[in-house]
C-alpha positions in Angstrom: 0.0 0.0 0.0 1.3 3.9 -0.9 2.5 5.6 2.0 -0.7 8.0 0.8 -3.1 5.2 2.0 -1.1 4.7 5.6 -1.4 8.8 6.8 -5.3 8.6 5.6 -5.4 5.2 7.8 -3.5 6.8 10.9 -5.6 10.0 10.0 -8.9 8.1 10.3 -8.0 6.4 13.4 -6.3 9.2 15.2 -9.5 11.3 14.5 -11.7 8.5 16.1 -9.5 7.7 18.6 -10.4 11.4 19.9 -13.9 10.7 20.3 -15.0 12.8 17.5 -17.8 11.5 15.8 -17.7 8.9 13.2 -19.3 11.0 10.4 -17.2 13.7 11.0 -14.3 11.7 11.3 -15.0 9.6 7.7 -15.6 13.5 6.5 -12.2 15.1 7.9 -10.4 12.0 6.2 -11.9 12.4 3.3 -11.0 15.7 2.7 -7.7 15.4 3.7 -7.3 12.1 1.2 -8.8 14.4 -1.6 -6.7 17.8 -1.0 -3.3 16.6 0.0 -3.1 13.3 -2.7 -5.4 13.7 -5.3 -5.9 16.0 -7.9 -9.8 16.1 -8.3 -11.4 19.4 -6.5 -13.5 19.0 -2.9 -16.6 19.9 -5.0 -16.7 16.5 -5.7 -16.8 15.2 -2.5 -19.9 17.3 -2.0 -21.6 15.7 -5.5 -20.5 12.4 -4.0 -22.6 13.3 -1.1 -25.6 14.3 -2.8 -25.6 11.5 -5.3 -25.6 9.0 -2.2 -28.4 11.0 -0.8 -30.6 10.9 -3.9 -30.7 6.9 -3.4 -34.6 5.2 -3.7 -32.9 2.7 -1.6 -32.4 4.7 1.3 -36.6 4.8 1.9 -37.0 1.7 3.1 -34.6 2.6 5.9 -36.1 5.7 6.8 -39.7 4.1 7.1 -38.7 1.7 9.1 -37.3 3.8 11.6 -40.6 5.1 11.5 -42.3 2.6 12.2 -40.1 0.9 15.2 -40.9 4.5 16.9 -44.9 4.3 16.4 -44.6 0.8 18.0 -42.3 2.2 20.6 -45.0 4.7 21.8 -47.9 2.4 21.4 -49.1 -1.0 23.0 -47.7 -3.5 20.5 -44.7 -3.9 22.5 -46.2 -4.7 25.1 -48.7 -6.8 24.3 -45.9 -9.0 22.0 -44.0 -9.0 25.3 -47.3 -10.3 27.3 -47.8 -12.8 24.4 -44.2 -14.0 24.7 -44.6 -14.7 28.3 -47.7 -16.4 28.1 -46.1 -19.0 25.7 -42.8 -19.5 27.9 -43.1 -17.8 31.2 -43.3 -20.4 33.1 -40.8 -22.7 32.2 -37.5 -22.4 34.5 -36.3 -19.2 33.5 -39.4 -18.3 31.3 -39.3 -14.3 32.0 -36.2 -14.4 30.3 -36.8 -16.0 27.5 -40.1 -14.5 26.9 -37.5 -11.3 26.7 -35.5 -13.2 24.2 -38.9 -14.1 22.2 -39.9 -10.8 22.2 -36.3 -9.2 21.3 -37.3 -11.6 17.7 -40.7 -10.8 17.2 -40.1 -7.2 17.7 -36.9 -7.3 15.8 -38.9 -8.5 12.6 -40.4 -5.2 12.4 -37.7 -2.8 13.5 -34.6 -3.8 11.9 -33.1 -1.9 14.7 -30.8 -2.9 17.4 -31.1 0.5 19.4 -34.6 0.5 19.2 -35.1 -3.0 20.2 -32.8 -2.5 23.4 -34.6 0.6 24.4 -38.4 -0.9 23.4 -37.9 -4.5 24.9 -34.4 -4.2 27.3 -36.5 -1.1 29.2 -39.3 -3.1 30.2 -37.7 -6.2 30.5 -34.6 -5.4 32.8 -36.8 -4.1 35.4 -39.2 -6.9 35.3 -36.6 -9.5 35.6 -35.0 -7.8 38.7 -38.3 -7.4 39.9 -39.0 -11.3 40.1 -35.5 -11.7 41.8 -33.5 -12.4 38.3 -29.5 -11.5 39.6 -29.3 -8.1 38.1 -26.2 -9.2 35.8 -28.0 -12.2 34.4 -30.9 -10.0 33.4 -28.9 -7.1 31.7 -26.6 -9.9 29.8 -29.4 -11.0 28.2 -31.3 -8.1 27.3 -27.9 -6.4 26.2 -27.5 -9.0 23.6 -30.9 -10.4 22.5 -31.8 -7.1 20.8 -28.5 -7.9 18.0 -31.6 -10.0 16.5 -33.1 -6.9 15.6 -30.4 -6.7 12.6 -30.0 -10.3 12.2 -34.0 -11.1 11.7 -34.9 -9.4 8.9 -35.9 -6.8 7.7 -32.6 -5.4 8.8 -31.1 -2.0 8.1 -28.2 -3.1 7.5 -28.8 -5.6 5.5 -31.0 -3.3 3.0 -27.5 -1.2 2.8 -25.4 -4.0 2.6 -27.4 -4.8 -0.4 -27.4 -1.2 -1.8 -23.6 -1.2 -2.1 -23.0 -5.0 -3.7 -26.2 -5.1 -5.7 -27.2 -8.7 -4.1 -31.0 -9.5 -3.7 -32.2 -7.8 -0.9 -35.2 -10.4 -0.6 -32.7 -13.5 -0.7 -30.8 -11.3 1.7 -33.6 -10.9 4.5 -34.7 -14.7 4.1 -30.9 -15.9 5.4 -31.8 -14.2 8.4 -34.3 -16.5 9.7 -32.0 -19.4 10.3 -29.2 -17.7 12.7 -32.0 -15.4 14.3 -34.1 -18.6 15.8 -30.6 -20.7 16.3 -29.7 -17.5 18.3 -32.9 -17.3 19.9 -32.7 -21.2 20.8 -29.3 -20.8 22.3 -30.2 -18.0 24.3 -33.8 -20.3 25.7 -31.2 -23.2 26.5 -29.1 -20.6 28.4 -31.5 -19.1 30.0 -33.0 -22.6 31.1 -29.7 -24.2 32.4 -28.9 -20.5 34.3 -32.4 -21.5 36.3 -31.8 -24.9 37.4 -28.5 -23.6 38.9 -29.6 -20.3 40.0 -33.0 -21.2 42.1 -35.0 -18.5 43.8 -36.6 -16.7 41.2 -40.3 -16.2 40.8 -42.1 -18.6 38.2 -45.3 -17.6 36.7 -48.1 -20.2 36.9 -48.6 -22.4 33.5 -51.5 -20.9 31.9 -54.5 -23.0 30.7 -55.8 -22.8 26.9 -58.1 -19.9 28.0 -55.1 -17.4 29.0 -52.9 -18.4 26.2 -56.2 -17.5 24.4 -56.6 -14.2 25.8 -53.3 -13.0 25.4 -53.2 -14.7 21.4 -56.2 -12.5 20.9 -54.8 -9.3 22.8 -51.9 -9.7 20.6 -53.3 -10.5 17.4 -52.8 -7.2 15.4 -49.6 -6.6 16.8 -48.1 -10.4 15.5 -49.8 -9.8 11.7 -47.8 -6.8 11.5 -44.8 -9.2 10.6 -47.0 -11.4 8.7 -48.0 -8.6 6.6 -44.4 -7.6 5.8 -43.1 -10.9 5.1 -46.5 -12.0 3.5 -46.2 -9.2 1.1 -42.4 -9.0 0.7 -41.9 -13.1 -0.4 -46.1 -13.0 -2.1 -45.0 -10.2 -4.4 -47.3 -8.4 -3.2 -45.0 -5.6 -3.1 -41.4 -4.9 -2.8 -39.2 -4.4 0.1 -39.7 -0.6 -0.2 -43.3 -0.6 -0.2 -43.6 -2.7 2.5 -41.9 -0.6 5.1 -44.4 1.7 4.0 -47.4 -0.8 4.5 -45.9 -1.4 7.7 -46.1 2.1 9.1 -49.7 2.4 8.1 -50.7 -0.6 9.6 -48.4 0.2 12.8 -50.7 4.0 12.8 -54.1 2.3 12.2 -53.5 -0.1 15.0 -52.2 1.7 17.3 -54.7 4.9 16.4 -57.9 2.9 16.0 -57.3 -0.7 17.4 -55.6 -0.5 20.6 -55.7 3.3 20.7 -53.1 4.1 22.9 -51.4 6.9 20.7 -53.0 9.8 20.2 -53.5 12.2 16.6 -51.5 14.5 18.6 -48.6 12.6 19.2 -48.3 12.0 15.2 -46.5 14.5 14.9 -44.3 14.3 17.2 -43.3 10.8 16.3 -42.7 12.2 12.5 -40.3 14.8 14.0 -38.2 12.2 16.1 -38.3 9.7 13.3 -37.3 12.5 11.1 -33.9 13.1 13.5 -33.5 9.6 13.7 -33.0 9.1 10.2 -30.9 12.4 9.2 -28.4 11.3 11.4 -28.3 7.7 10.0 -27.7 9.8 6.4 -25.2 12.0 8.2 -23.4 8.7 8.6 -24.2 7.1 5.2 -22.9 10.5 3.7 -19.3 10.5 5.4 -19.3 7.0 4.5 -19.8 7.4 0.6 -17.0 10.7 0.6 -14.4 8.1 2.0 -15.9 4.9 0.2 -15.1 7.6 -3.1 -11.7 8.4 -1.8 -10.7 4.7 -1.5 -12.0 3.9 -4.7 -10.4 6.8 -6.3 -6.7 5.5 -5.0 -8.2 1.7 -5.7 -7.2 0.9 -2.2 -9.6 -1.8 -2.4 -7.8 -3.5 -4.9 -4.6 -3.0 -3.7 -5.9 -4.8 0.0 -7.6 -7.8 -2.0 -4.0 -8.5 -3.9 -2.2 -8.3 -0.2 -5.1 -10.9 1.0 -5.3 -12.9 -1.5 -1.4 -13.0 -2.2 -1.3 -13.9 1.4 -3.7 -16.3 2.2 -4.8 -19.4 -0.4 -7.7 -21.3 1.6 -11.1 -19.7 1.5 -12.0 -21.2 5.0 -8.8 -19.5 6.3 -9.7 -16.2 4.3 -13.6 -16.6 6.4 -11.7 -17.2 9.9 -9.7 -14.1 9.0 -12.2 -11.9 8.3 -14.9 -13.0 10.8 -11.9 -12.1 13.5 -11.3 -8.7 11.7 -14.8 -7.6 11.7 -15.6 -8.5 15.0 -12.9 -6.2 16.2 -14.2 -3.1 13.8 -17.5 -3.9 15.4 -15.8 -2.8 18.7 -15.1 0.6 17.6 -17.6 1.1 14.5 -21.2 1.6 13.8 -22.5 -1.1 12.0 -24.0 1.4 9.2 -20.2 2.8 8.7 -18.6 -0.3 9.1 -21.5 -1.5 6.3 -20.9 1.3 4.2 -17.0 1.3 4.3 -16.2 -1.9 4.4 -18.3 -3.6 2.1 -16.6 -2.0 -1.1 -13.2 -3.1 0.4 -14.3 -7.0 0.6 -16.1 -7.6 -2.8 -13.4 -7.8 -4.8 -12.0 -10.5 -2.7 -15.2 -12.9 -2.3 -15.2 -13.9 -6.2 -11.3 -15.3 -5.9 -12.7 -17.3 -3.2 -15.7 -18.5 -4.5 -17.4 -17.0 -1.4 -21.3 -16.1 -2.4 -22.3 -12.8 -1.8 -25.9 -13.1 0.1 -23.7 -15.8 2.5 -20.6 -12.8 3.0 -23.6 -10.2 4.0 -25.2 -12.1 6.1 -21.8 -12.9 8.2 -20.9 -9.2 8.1 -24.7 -8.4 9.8 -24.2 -11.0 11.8 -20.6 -9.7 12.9 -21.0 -6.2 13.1 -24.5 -6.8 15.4 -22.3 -8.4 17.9 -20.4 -5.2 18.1 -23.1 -3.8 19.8 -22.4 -4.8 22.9 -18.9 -5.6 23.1 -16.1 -2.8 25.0 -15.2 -0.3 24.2 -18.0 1.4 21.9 -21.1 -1.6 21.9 -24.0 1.2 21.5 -26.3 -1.3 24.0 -23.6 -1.4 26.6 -24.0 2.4 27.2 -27.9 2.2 26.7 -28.5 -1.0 29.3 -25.5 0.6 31.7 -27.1 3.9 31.7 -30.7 2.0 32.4 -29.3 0.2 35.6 -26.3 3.0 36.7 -23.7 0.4 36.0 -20.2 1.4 34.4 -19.0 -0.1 31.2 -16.5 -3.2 32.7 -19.7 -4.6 34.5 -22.3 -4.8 31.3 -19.1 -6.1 29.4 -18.5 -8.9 32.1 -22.4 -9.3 32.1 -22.9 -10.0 28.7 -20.2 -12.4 27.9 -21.9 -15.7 28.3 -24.7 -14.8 26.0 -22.1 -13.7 22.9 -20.1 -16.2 22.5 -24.1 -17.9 22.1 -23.7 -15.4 19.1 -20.2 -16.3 17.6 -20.5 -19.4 18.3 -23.9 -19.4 15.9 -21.9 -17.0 13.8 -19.0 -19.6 13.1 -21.7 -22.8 12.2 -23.3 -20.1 9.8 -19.7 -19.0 8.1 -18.7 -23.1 7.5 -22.3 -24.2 6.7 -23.3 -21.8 4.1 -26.1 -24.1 3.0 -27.9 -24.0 6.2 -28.8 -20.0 5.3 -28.9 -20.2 1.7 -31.5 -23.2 1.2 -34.6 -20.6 2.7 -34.0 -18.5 -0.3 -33.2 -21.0 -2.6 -36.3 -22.9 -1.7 -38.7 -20.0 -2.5 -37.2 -19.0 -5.3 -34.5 -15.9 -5.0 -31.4 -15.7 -6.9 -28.5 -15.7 -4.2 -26.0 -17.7 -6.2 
């Protein structure tokens, strides 16, 4: 590599390593890369910008976002958490795996980690202490159960992923499914075998047909609301983009007319947070697309995939490799950036190892979704800390049982590539 790309590297890590944001920081480094070793004027960083902006892609983001927050201020939530409970609450250890339930069900709407930790961890933490769960145990779990929110589609940053490598974003979404319940059974298993040996907790009473009834019937509208998207999605009904539309007007109409528990008043209000939500996801995306333009320009990504590939001959080496390297940029990177930035870089490389695409985006999702909560910048470590007062090295200590439940899944998914890739094969989407 050019000594050019080694200052932009130290430049980009010095910047982060000051705690200045991470769009700022891709920003600074890209007009650094541009002025000092390029001869193309800054004006084009700014149409970069803009061209990334005016993506049709980027919708289906945006109303997502939207419609996590509708379900945030509403009932369904909590009436997906009550149904979740009725089904496994009172097994050993049910209250915590009716959390882990609910992290998936509510995660197939989302696509948001952060907004699964703060829906489901906020009323699930407290709950769990409050039927004498060991504080630790309950925010290890609900630190790390929201990752499904990203891994069970649809997934944010899987609909980027897909933007960048032009893959099928259906086939994309339907490898999900299998690591989000083997994830979900793991944690269940954990949290069953943590019961037996940790006694003293309170166990609610197994519910007769009539309760699980009830609570089925409560919960109705809010469990068709990812029947609807999937049903439409894999029907052809209607794309991927018009379904996170159809999902925020059925989220509204429910919650407005059904359950009523939001108001016409608060509309608006949950438009304007939605609306800052999502311009500082496209803050992000747009520092990301000046750098991803800067590395291009110097054909860095090239340049890396010779040094790899030069380097390393066995594709199952080249996997291990890169599963180790991107759980480590999951420590200190977003997983939009880290998406955004990285996926560009790794292309290139998958073809001279015979590596499928829709497998390699679904390990990077998987990856990067664990950096949530691992030290020293995991997003739901601050969120759950903050939640309980606890400092960084507890929630860390807290929530290593329940990740390595995650790599481990990750690693079966990276040497088994059939076990994702037969879902979409089976209905009928190109991911070869």
């Amino acid at each position: 590599m050019e000594a050019s790309g080694l200052i932009i590297l130290l430049v980009l890590l010095g910047a982060m390593a000051t705690t200045i944001p991470v769009f700022l920081c891709l920003f600074l480094t890209s007009v650094v890369g541009f002025a000092l070793f390029s001869d193309i004027p800054l004006i084009f960083v700014v149409q970069a910008v803009f061209r990334a902006m005016d993506n049709f892609a980027l919708i289906v983001v945006l109303f997502f976002i939207l419609c996590g927050n509708i379900m945030t201020s509403g009932s369904i939530v909590g009436k997906l958490i009550r149904l979740a409970n009725v089904t496994v609450g009172w097994l050993p250890g049910g209250l915590a795996m009716a959390g882990v339930l609910a992290c998936g069900m509510f995660g197939a709407i989302s696509g948001s980690t952060v907004a699964t930790v703060v829906a489901i961890g906020g009323f699930m933490i407290p709950a769990l202490i409050d039927n004498h769960y060991k504080e630790k145990f309950a925010l290890g779990v609900m630190t790390t159960a929201p990752n499904l929110g990203v891994i069970i589609p649809p997934s944010i940053s899987m609909i980027l992923y897909s933007m960048v490598s032009a893959c099928s974003l259906e086939g994309l979404f339907l490898t999900g499914f299998v690591p989000g319940i083997f994830i979900m059974a793991g944690m269940c298993a954990y949290c069953y075998v943590w019961a037996r040996r940790n006694p003293g907790f309170k166990t609610a009473p197994a519910p007769n047909i009539k309760e699980f009834l009830a609570a089925f019937k409560d919960g109705f509208w809010s469990l068709m609301l990812p029947v609807v998207i999937f049903g439409g999605i894999f029907s052809g009904a209607f794309t991927a983009n018009e379904a996170a539309v159809v999902a925020c007007v059925y989220a509204l109409v429910v919650e407005l007319f059904i359950h009523r528990t939001t108001k016409v008043g608060q509309v608006k209000k949950l438009m304007v947070n939605s609306a800052v939500t999502s311009a500082t996801l496209l803050i992000i995306v747009a520092g990301a697309t000046a750098f991803g333009k800067y590395l291009t320009l110097k054909n860095i990504p090239m340049q890396l995939s010779e040094i790899i590939v030069g380097s390393i001959s066995e594709p199952w080496i080249f996997l291990l490799v890169i599963n180790a390297w991107l759980l480590v940029v999951g420590m200190f990177m977003d997983i939009i950036s880290a998406t955004l930035i990285l996926t560009p870089i790794f292309l290139p490389m998958l073809e001279q190892y015979h590596i499928n695409v829709v497998h390699f985006g679904l390990l990077m999702t998987v990856n990067l979704a664990i950096g949530y909560c691992t030290p020293p910048l995991g997003v739901s470590l601050y969120i759950t800390g903050a939640m309980r007062n606890k400092d960084l090295i507890y929630v860390s200590k807290a929530v290593a049982p329940t990740v390595l439940i995650q790599i481990a899944v990750l690693f079966v998914m990276t040497y088994w590539p059939s076990a994702v890739l037969w879902l979409p094969r089976a209905m009928g989407w190109s991911v070869d």
